[in-house]
Legacy VTK file of the C-alpha trace (Angstrom):
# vtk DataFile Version 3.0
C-alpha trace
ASCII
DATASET POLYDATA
POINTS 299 float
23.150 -21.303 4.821
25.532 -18.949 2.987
26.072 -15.526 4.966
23.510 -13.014 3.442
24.387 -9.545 2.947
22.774 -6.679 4.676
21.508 -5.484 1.303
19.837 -8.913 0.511
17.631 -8.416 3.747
17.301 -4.911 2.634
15.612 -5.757 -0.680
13.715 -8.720 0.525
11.700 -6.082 2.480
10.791 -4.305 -0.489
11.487 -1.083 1.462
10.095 1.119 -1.354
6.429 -0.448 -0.973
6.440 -0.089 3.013
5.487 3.987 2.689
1.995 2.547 1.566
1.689 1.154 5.113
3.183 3.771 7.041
1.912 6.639 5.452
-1.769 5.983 6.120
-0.887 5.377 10.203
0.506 8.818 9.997
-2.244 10.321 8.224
-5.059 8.479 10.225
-3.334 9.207 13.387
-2.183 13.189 12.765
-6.280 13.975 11.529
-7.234 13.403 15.081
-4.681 15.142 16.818
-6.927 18.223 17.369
-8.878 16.020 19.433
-7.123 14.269 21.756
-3.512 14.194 22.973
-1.413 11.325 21.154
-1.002 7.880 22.543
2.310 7.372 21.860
1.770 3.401 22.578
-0.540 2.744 20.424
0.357 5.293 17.661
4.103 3.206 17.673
2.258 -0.416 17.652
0.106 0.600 15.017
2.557 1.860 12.860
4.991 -0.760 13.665
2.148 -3.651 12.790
1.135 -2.231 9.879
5.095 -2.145 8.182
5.346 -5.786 9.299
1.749 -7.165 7.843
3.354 -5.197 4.661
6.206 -6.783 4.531
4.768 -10.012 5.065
2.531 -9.876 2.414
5.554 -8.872 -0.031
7.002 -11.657 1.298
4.083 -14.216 0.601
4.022 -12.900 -3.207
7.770 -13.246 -3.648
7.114 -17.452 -2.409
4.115 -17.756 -4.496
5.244 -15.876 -7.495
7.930 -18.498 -7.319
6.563 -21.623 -6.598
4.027 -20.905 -9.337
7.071 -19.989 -12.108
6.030 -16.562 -12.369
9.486 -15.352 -10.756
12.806 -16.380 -12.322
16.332 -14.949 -12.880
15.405 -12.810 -15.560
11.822 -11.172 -14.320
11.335 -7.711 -13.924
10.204 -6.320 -10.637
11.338 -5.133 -7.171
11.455 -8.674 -5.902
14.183 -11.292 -6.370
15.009 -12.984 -2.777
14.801 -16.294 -3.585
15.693 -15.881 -7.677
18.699 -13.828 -7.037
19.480 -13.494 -3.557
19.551 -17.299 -2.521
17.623 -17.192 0.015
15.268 -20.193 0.185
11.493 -20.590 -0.633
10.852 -22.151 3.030
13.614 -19.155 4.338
11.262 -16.574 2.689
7.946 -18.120 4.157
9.406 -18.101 8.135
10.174 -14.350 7.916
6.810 -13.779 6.769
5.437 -15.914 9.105
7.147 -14.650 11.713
6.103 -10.744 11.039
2.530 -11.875 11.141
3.015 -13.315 14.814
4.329 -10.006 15.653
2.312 -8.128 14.169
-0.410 -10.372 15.976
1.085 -9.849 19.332
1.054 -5.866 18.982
-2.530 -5.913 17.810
-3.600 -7.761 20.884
-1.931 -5.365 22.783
-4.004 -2.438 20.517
-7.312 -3.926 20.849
-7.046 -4.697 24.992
-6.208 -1.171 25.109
-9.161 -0.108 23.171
-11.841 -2.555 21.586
-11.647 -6.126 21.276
-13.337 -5.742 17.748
-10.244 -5.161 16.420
-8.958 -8.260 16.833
-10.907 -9.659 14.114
-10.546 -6.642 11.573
-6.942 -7.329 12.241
-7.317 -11.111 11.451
-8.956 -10.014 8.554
-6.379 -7.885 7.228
-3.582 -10.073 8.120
-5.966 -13.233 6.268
-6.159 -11.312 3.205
-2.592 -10.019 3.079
-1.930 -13.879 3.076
-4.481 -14.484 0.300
-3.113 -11.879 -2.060
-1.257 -14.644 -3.536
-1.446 -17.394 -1.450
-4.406 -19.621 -1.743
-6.263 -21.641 -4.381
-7.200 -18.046 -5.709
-5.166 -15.665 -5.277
-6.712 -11.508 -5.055
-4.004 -10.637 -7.305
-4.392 -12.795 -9.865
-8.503 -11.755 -9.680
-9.239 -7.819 -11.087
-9.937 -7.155 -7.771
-6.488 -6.742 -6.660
-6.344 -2.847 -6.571
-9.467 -2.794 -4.702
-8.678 -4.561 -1.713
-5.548 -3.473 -1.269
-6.948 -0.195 -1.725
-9.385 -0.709 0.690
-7.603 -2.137 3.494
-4.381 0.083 3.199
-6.689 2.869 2.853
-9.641 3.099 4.671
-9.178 -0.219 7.031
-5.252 1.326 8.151
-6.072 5.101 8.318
-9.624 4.372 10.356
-7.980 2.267 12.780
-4.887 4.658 13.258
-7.755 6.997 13.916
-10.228 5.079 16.075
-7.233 3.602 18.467
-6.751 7.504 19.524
-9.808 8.943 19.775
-12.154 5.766 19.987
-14.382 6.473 17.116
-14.355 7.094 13.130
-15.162 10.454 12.068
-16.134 11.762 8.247
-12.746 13.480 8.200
-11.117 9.563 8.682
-13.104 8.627 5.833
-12.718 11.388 3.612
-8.721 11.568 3.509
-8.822 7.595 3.290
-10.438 7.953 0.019
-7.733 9.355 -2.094
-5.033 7.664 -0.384
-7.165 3.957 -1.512
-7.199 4.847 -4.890
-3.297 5.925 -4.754
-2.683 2.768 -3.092
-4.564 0.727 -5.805
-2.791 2.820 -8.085
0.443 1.231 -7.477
-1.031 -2.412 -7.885
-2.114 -1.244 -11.157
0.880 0.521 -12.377
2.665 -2.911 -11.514
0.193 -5.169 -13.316
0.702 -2.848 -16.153
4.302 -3.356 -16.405
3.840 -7.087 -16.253
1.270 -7.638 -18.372
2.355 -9.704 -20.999
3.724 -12.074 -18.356
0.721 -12.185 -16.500
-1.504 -13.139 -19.412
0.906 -15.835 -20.533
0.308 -16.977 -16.787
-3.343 -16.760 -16.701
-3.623 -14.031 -14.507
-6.905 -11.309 -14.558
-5.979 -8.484 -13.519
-7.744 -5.283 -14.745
-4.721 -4.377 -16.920
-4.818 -8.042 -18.483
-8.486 -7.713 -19.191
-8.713 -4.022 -20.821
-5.533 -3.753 -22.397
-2.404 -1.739 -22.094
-4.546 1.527 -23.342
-7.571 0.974 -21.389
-5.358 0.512 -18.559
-3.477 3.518 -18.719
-6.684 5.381 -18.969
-7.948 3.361 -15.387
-4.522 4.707 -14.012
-5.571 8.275 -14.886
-8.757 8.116 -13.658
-7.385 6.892 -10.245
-5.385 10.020 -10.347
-8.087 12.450 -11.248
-10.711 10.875 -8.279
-7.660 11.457 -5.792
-7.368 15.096 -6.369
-11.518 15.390 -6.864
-11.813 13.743 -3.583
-9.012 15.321 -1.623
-10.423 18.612 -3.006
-14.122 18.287 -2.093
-13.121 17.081 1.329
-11.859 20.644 1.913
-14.434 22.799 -0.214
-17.201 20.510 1.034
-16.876 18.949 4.241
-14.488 21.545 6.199
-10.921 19.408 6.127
-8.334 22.069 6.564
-7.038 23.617 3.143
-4.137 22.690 4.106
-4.205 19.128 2.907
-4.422 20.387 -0.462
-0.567 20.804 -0.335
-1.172 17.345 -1.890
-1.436 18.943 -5.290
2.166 19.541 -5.644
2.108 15.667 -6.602
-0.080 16.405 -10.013
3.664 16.613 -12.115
4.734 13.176 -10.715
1.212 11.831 -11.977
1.288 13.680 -15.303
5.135 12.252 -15.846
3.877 8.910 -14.627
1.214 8.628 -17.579
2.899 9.906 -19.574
5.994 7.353 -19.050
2.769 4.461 -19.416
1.048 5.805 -22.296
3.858 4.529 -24.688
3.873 1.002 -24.293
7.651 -0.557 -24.119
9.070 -3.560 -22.180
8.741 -4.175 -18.814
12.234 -2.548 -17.702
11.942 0.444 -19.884
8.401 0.819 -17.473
10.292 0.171 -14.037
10.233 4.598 -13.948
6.599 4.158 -14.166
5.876 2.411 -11.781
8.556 4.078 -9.699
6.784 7.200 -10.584
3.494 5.765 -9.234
4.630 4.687 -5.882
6.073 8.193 -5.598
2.885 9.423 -6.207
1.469 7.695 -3.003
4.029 8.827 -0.985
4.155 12.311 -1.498
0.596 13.066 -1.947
-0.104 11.167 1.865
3.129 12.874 3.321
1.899 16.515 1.697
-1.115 15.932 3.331
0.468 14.794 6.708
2.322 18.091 6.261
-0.826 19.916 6.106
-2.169 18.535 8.883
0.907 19.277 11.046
0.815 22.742 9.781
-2.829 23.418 10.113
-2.220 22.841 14.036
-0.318 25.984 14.428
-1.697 28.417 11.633
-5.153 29.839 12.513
LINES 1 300
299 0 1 2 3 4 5 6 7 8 9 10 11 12 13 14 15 16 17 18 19 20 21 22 23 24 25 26 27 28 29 30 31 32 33 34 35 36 37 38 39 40 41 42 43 44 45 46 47 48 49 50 51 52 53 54 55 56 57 58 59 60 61 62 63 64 65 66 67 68 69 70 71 72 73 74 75 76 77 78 79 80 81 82 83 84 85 86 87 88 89 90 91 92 93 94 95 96 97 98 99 100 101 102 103 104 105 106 107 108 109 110 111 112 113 114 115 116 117 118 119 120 121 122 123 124 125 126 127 128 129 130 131 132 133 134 135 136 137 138 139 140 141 142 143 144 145 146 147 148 149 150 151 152 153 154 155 156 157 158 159 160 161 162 163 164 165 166 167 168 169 170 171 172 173 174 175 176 177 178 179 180 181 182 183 184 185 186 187 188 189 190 191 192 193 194 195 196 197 198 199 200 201 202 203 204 205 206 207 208 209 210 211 212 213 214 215 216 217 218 219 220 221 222 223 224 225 226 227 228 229 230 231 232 233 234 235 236 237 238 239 240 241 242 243 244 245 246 247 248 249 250 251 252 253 254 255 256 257 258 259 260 261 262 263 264 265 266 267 268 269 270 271 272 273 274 275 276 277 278 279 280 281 282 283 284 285 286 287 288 289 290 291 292 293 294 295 296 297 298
């Protein structure tokens, strides 16, 4: 095999999508602090699991993107290992095989440290990350893509960052997973709205194929909106410190991300989109981290 650059393993990590998987382990993890000391151990694990299942699953979607034609020398998208980079289809598959079996070695060290039910919510997670586009089926072909993703790199990452320190779930767990699902569906949906056209001409159902470009940037907006409703009834509701609402300094990136959609234009003019989106995410869960920090020290 031809010597690979270091920026050709760089890329083939997707490093700009792995905030979506660190992020929440911070955010689940720093919401307890006021109750317990941190387990370093676990708290490193977790996070370190969670950036290898993600990386993984990139990894599974660049193989099955190209072994079913959707990825070629000319596609649009943050991808491109085996396309551009010349790394091999069965080279691709082996690194993301062999992130899952570490990732599957720290999470048996998590759950004998806490609760052997995690073993199979990990399974789960790491079964699904496989079947986002591997399978017969795959989630992201279905519109239920931003959903699940949402859900598991929400709720299922931030409750167990949580649980594994304090061995339980508490509202607050639940209530600052919420936004940071729909921000993490957001960027599944920003990216099925920059590829579209392709996808249609592929057979693919996502929610952008089946509303329309319009409709779509509309769903994107509304994800938006419920964030900051959520995030913002959490504190004025429920009691979560007012400090998380340092997350509102992300409403320009949002507003400058629709706006960037609204016009439709080719997939590359759209790659500042989607950028945009993925900022979104990772400013709005690292504000909030912020907060949380904070709120520890101000009365």
């Amino acid at each position: 095999m031809k010597q690979k650059s270091k920026g050709a393993y760089w890329r083939m990590i997707r490093p700009h999508t792995l905030t979506a998987s660190f992020i929440p382990v911070l955010l689940g993890t720093f919401i307890v602090l006021d109750q317990t000391e941190l387990k370093w151990g676990l708290f490193l694990a977790m996070l370190v699991a969670s950036v290898l299942i993600q990386i993984a699953t990139n990894l599974f979607n660049e193989y099955y993107d190209y072994k079913r034609g959707l990825d070629h020398e000319g596609s649009i998208g943050i991808g491109g290992s085996i396309v551009r980079d010349g790394f091999t289809p069965q080279q691709v598959l082996a690194v993301a095989l062999g992130m899952y079996t570490i990732a599957a070695l720290l999470g048996l060290y998590i759950a004998a440290s806490t609760s052997w039910h995690l073993l199979w919510i990990g399974a789960l997670s790491m079964l699904v990350g496989y079947l986002y586009t591997g399978g017969p089926l795959p989630i992201a072909y279905t519109p239920f893509g931003e959903i699940v993703a949402g859900l598991f790199m929400g709720y299922v990452i931030i409750g167990i960052a949580g649980f594994i320190q304090i061995n339980t779930v508490t509202t607050e767990l639940l209530l600052v997973a919420f936004p940071m699902a729909l921000l993490i569906g957001a960027i599944l949906l920003a990216n099925n709205i920059r590829d579209l056209d392709n996808d249609k001409e592929n057979g693919r159902k996502t929610i952008a194929c089946l509303v329309g470009h319009r409709r779509a940037v509309y769903v994107l907006a509304a994800f938006f909106i419920a964030a900051l409703i959520g995030i913002i009834l959490a504190v004025v509701i429920y009691g979560v410190t007012p400090w998380v609402l340092l997350s509102l300094f992300t409403v320009p990136v949002m507003v400058r991300a629709i706006q960037r959609f609204w016009q439709k234009a080719e997939p590359a003019a759209l790659m500042p989109a989607m950028a945009m989106t993925a900022k979104v995410n990772t400013l709005f869960g690292a504000w909030m981290v912020i907060g949380l920090i904070v709120s520890r020290f101000v009365l």
